[in-house]
C-alpha positions as CSV (number, residue, x, y, z in Angstrom):
1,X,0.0,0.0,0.0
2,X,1.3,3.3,-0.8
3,X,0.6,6.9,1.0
4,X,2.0,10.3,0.9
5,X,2.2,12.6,3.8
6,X,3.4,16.2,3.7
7,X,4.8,15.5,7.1
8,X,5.5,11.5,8.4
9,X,4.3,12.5,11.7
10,X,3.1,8.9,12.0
11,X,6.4,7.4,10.8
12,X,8.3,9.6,13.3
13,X,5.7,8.8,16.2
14,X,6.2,5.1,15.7
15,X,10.3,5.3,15.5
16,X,10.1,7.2,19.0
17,X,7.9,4.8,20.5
18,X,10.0,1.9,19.4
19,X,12.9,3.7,20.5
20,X,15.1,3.2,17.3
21,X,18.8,4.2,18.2
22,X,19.9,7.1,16.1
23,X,22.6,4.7,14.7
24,X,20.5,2.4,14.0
25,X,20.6,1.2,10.5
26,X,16.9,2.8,8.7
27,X,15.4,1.5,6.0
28,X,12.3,3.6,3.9
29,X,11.0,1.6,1.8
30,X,9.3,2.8,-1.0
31,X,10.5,6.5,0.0
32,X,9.5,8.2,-3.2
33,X,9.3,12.0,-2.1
34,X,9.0,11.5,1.5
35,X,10.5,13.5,3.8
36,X,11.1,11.0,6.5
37,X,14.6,10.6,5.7
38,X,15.3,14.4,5.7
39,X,13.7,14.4,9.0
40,X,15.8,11.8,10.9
41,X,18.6,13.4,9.3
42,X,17.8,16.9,11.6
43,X,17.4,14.4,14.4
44,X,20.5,13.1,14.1
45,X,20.4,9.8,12.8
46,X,23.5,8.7,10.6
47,X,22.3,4.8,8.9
48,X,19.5,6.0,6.5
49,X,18.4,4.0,3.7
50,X,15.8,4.9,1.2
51,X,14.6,1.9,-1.9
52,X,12.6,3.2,-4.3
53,X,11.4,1.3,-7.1
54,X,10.2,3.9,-9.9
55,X,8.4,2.7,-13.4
56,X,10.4,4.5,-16.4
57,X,9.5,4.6,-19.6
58,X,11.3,5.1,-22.4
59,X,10.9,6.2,-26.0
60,X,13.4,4.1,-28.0
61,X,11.9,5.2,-31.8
């Protein structure tokens, strides 16, 4: 399932509850233009990860 918040409150809410290390190793999958790595960034955290699959296509003619 895919979403898109302007802010990943509920992504950040759920990291602070589970109390993720900030050098922990994170993964956002399917990050597309999230901001959720841009935001653990200004909260310090180092391992970021973001896997995004994107569809091209492409006009070979």
């Amino acid at each position: 399932m895919s979403w898109y918040q302007p802010e990943p409150a509920v992504s950040l809410a759920l990291i602070d509850l589970l109390g993720v290390a900030k050098g922990a190793p994170v993964i956002d999958i399917g990050g597309g233009a999230s901001l959720l790595l841009d935001r653990l960034l200004a909260r310090c955290y180092k391992d970021l990860t973001v896997l995004d699959v994107m569809r091209a296509e492409f006009d070979l003619e």
